[in-house]
KEDO-971949 format. One record per residue: residue in one letter; x negated, y, z negated of N, C-alpha, C in turn; residue number from 1. Coordinates in nm, 2 decimals, decimal comma. Example, Ala and Ser with C-alpha at 12.3 -4.5 7.8 and 13.67 -1.06 7.14 Angstrom:
REM residues 2
+-------+--------+--------+--------+--------+--------+--------+--------+--------+--------+-------+
! kevex !   n.xx !   n.yy !   n.zz !  ca.xx !  ca.yy !  ca.zz !   c.xx !   c.yy !   c.zz ! marba !
+-------+--------+--------+--------+--------+--------+--------+--------+--------+--------+-------+
!     A !  -1,32 !  -0,57 !  -0,78 !  -1,23 !  -0,45 !  -0,78 !  -1,32 !  -0,33 !  -0,78 !     1 !
!     S !  -1,28 !  -0,22 !  -0,71 !  -1,37 !  -0,11 !  -0,71 !  -1,29 !   0,00 !  -0,79 !     2 !
+-------+--------+--------+--------+--------+--------+--------+--------+--------+--------+-------+
This chain:
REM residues 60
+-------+--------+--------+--------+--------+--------+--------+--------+--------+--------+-------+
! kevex !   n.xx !   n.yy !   n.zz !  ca.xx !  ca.yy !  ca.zz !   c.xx !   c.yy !   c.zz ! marba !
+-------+--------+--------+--------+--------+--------+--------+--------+--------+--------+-------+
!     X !  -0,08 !  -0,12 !   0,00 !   0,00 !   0,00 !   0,00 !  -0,09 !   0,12 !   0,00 !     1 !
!     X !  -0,08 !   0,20 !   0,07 !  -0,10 !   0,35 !   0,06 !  -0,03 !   0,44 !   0,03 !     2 !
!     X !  -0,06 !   0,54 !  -0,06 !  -0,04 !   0,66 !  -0,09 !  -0,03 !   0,78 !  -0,04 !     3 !
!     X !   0,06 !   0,89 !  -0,01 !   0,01 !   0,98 !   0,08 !   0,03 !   1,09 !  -0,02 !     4 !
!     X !  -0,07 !   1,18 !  -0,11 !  -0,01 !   1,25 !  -0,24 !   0,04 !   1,36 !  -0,20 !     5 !
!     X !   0,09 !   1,42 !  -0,07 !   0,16 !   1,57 !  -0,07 !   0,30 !   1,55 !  -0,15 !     6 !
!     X !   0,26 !   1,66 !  -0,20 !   0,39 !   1,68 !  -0,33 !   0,53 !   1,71 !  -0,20 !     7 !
!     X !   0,54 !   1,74 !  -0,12 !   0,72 !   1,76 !  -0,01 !   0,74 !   1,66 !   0,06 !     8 !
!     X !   0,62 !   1,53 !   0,04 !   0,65 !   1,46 !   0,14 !   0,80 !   1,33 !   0,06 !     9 !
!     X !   0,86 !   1,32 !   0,11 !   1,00 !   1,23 !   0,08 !   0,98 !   1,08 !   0,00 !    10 !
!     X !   0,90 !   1,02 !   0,13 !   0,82 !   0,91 !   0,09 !   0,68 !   0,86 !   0,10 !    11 !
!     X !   0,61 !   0,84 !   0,02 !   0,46 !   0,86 !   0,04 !   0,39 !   0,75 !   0,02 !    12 !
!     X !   0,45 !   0,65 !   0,05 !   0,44 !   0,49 !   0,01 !   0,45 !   0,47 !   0,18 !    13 !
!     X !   0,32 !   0,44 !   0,19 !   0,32 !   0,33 !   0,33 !   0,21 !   0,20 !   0,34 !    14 !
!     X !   0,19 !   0,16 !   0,49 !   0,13 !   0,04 !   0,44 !  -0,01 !   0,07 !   0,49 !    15 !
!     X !  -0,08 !  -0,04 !   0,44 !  -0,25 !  -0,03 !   0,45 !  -0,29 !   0,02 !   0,62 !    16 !
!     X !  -0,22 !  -0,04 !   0,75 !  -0,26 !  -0,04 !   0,84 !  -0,24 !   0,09 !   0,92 !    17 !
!     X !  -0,14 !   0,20 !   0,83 !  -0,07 !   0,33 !   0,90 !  -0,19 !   0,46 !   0,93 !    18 !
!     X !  -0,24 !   0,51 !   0,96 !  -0,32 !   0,61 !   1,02 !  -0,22 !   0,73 !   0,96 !    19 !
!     X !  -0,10 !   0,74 !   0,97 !  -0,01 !   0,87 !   0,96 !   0,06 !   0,81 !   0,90 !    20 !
!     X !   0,09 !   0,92 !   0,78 !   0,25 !   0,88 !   0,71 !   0,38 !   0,90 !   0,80 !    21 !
!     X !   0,45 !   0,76 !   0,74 !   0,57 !   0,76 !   0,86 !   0,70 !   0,81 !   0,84 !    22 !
!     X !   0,70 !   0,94 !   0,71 !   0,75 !   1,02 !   0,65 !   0,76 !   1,19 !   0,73 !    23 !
!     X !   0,58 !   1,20 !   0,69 !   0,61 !   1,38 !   0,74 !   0,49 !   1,36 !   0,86 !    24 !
!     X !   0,43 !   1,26 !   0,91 !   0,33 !   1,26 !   0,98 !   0,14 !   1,28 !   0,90 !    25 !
!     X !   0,16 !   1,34 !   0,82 !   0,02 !   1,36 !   0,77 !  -0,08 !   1,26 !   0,80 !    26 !
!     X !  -0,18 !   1,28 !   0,83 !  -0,31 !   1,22 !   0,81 !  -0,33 !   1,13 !   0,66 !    27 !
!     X !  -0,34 !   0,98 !   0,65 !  -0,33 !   0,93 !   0,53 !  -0,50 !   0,89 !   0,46 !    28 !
!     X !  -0,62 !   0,95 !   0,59 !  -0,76 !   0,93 !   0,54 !  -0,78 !   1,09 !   0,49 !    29 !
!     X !  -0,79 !   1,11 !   0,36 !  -0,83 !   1,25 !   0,33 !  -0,98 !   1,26 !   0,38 !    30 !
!     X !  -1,06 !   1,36 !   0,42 !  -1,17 !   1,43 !   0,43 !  -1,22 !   1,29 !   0,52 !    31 !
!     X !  -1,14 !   1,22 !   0,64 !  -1,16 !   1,10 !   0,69 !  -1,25 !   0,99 !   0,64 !    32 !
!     X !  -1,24 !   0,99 !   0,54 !  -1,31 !   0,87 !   0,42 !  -1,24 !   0,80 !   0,31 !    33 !
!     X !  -1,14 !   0,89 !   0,25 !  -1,03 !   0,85 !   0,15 !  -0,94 !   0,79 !   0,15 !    34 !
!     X !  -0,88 !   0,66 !   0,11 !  -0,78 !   0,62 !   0,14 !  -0,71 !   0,56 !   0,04 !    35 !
!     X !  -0,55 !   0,67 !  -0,01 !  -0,52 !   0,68 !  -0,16 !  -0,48 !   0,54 !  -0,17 !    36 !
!     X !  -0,50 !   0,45 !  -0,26 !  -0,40 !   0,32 !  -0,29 !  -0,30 !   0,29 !  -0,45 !    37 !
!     X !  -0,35 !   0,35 !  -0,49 !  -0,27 !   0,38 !  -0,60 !  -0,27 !   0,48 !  -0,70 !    38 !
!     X !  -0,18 !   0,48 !  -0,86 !  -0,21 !   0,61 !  -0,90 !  -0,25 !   0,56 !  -1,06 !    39 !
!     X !  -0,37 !   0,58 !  -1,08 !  -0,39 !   0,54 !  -1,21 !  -0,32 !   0,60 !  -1,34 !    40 !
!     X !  -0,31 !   0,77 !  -1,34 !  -0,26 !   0,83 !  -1,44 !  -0,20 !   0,91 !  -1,39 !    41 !
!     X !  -0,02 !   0,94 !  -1,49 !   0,02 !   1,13 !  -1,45 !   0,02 !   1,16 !  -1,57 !    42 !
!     X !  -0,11 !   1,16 !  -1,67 !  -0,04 !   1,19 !  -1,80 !  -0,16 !   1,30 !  -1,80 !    43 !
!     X !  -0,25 !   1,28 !  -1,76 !  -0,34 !   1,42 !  -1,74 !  -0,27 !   1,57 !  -1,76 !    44 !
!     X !  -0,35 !   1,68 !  -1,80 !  -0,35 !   1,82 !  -1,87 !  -0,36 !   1,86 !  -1,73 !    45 !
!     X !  -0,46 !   1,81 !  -1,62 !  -0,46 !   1,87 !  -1,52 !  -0,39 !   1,83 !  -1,37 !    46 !
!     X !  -0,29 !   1,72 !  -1,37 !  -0,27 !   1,70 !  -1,24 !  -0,24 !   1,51 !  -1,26 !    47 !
!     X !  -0,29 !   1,44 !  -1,15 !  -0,23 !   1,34 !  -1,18 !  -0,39 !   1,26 !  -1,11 !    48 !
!     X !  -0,43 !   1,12 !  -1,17 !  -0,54 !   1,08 !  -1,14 !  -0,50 !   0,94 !  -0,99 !    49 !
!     X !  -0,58 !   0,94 !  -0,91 !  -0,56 !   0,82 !  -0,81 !  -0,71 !   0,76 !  -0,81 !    50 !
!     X !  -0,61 !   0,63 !  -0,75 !  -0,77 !   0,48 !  -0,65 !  -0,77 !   0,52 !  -0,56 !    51 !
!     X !  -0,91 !   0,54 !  -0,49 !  -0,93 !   0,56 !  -0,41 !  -1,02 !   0,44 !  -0,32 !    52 !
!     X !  -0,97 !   0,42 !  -0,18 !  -1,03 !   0,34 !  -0,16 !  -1,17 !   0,41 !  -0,04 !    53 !
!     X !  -1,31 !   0,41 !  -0,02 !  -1,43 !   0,50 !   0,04 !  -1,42 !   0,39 !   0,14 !    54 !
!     X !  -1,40 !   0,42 !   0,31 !  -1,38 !   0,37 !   0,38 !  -1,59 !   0,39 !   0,47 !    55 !
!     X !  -1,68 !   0,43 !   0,37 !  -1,74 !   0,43 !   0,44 !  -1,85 !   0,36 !   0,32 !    56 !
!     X !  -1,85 !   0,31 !   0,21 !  -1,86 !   0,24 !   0,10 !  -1,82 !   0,07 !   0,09 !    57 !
!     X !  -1,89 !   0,00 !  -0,01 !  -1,82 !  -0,16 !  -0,03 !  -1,76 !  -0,10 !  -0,16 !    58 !
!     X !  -1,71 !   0,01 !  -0,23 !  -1,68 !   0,01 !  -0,39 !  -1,53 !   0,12 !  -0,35 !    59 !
!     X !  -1,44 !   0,06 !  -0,45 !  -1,34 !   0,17 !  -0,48 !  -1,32 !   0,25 !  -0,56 !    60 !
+-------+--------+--------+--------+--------+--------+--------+--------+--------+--------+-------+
C-alpha cells in the first residue's frame, strides 16, 4: 500500500505499483526517491510521522 500524504486529497491509499495517485493525480515518489507506505505516528507536537520506503537504498 501507498500513501499519498496531501492533506485535500479524498483518498490517499493506493497500491505499490501506482506512479500517480488515482484520486487527485499527484506524483506518489516524493523528491523522486520517497515512497510513503505507511504512517507510524499522529500523536506528534509537530505533524504526523511516516515509513518511508528510499527507492534508491536496500533500507526503509
Amino acid at each position: 500500500m501507498t500513501w499519498w500524504i496531501n492533506p485535500n486529497c479524498s483518498k490517499p491509499y493506493n497500491t505499490e505499483d501506482t506512479l500517480f495517485c488515482q484520486a487527485c493525480g499527484s506524483e506518489l515518489l516524493l523528491a523522486e526517491r520517497y515512497r510513503v507506505i505507511g504512517l507510524l505516528s499522529d500523536k506528534g507536537a509537530f505533524g504526523k510521522t511516516y515509513e518511508v520506503l528510499d527507492h534508491n537504498s536496500d533500507q526503509s
